[in-house]
C-alpha positions as CSV (number, residue, x, y, z in Angstrom):
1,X,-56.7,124.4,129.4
2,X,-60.4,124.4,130.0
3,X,-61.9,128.0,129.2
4,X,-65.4,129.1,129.5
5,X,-65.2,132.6,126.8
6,X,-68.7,132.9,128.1
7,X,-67.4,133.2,131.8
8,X,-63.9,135.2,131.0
9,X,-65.0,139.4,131.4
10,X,-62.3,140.5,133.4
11,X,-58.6,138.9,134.3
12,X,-59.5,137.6,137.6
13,X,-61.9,135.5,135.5
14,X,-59.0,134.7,133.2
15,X,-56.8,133.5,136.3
16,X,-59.2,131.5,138.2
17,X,-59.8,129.2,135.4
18,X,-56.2,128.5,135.2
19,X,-55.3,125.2,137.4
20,X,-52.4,126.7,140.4
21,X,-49.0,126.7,138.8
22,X,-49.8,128.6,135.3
23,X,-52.2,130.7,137.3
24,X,-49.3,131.7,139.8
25,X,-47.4,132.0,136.6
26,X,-49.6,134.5,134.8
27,X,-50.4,136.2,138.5
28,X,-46.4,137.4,138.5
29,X,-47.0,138.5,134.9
30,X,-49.6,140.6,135.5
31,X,-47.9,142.1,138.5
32,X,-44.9,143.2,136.5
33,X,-47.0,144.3,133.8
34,X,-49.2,146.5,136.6
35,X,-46.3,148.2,138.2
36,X,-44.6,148.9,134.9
37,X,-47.7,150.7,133.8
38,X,-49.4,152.3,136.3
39,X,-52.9,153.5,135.1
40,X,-53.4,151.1,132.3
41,X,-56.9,149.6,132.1
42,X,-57.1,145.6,132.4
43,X,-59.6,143.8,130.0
44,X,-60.1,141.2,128.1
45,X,-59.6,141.5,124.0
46,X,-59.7,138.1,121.9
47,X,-60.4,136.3,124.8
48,X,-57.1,137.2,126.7
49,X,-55.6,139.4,129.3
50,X,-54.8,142.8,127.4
51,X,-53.7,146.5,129.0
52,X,-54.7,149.4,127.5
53,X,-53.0,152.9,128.1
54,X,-53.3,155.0,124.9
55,X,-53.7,151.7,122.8
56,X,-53.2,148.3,123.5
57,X,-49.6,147.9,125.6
58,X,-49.3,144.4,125.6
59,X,-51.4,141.0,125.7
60,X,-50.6,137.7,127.3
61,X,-51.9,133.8,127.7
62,X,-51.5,130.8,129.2
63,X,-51.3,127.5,127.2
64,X,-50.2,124.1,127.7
65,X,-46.5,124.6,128.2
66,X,-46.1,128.0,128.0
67,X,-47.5,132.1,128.4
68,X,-48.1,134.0,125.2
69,X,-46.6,137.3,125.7
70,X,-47.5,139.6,123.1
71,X,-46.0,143.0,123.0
72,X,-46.6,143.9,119.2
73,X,-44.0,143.4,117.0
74,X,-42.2,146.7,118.0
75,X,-41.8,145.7,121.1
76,X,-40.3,142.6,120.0
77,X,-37.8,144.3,117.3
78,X,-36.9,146.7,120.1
79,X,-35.8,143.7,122.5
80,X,-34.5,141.2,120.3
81,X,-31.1,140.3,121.6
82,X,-32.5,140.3,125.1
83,X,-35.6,137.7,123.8
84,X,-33.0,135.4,122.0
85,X,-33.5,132.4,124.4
86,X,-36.9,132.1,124.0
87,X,-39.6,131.1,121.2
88,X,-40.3,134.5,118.9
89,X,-42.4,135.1,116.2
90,X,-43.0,138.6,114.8
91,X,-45.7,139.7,117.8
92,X,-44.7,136.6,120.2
93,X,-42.9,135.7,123.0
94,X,-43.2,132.0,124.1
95,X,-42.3,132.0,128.2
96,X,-42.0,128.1,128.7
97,X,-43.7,127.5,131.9
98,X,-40.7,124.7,133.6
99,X,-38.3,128.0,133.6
100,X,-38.6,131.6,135.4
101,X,-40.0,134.3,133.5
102,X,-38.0,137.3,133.2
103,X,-40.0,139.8,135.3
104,X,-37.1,142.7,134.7
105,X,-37.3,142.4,130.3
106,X,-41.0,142.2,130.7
107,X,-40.9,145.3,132.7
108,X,-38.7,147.0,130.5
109,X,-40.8,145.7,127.4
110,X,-43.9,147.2,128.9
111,X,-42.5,150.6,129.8
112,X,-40.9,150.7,126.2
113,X,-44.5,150.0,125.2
114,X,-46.0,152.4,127.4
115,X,-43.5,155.2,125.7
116,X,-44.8,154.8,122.4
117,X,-48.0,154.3,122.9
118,X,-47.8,158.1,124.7
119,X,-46.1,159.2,121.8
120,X,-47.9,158.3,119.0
121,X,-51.0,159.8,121.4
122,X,-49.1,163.2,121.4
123,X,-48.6,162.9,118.0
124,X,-51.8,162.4,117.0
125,X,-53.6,165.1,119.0
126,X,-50.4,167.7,117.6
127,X,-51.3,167.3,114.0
128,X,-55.1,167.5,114.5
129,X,-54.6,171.2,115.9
């Protein structure tokens, strides 16, 4: 997919250099991602779509066949069984663009995420009183 890195500063700069159907794709993405963490900051980090909420949450990108998803590896270890059907490495989930993505694990993904991420923030401001 053609990118322009010089171009790409915000999501919506991401998407619109997407051709329709992976740009539709990634759109639903970011929509689940949005309303499963309300108050995270879009941005771009290593030239993809990231969401920041006491850390980075999650990352994701489109590519010839499929989205990148990637949640960290906890994230991943946490919803193992559930991300059996699809393409995993340690910190990836492959979303092959010829089937639906599941909006509802992503969702839950994201929230598990967004509970760590708030906890290791708690954490960290405890044991620097």
């Amino acid at each position: 997919m053609k990118r322009h890195s010089d171009a790409i500063r915000t999501i919506d700069d991401y998407l619109a250099g997407l051709p329709d159907g992976p740009k539709q794709i990634l759109s639903q993405l970011r929509e689940a991602v949005r309303a499963a963490a309300p108050g995270a900051a879009e941005k771009i980090s290593y030239q993809m779509p990231a969401y920041d909420l006491d850390g980075i949450l999650v990352y994701f990108a489109a590519f010839k066949k499929h989205v990148g998803f990637y949640p960290t590896s906890s994230g991943i270890s946490a919803f193992e069984r559930e991300l059996a059907p699809y393409a995993v490495s340690k910190g990836t989930v492959r979303f092959p663009f010829d089937k639906p993505l599941p909006l509802k694990l992503i969702a839950r993904i994201v929230k598990y995420r967004v509970a760590e991420n708030r906890k290791r923030a708690r954490l960290k401001v405890s044991t620097s009183r």
